[in-house]
C-alpha angles and dihedrals in degrees: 000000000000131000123220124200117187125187132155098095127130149143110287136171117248102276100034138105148243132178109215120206133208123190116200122213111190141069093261104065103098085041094060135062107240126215132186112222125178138202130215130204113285089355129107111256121259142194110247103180131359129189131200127252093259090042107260132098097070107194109197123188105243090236085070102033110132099018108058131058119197113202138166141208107205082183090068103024094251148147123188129187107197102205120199129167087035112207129207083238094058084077106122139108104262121205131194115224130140124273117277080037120246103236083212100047098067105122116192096278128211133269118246111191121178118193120210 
C-alpha cells in the first residue's frame, strides 16, 4: 500500500488561491496517473483533476477548468493542485490518490474553505 499525505488547505476568501500537496510513500507513484477528488459535506466524492504517470494528460472537472492546475514531481514523490478564482463551492476535504483510485491509499485529506 501507499500512503498519501496532503497539506496545503486553509481558510481563504472567494477569488483567491491555494497550492495543495501531496506527498506519495510507495514504490508505485511514478508508475501511476494521480488525480486530486474532493468531497463535500453530505456529497459523493469526485475527481476534480487527474494527471498521467510522465506528467502530461492533465483531466480537469469541468466545474474547475480553467482555475485549477494539477502537476507532479516524480523526483519527490509529489502531486500538487494550484487552485486560483476560489469558489464557495470549492469547500470540500480533498484528498490525493491514483487514478483509478487505491480503496486502501486515502490518506485523511485537507480541508479547503472558501469564504464568500
Amino acid at each position: 500500500q501507499v500512503q498519501l499525505v496532503e497539506s496545503g488547505g486553509g481558510l481563504v476568501q472567494a477569488g483567491g488561491s491555494l497550492r495543495l500537496s501531496c506527498a506519495a510513500s510507495g514504490s508505485i507513484f511514478s508508475s501511476n496517473s494521480m488525480g486530486w477528488y474532493r468531497q463535500a459535506p453530505g456529497k459523493q466524492r469526485e475527481l476534480v483533476s487527474a494527471i498521467a504517470s510522465g506528467g502530461g494528460s492533465p483531466h480537469y472537472a469541468d466545474s474547475v477548468k480553467g482555475r485549477f492546475t494539477i502537476t507532479r514531481d516524480n523526483a519527490k514523490n509529489t502531486v500538487y493542485l494550484e487552485m486560483n478564482s476560489l469558489k464557495p463551492e470549492d469547500t470540500a476535504v480533498y484528498y490525493c490518490n491514483s487514478v483509478p483510485y487505491d480503496m486502501d491509499s486515502w490518506g485523511k485529506g485537507t480541508l479547503v474553505t472558501v469564504s464568500s
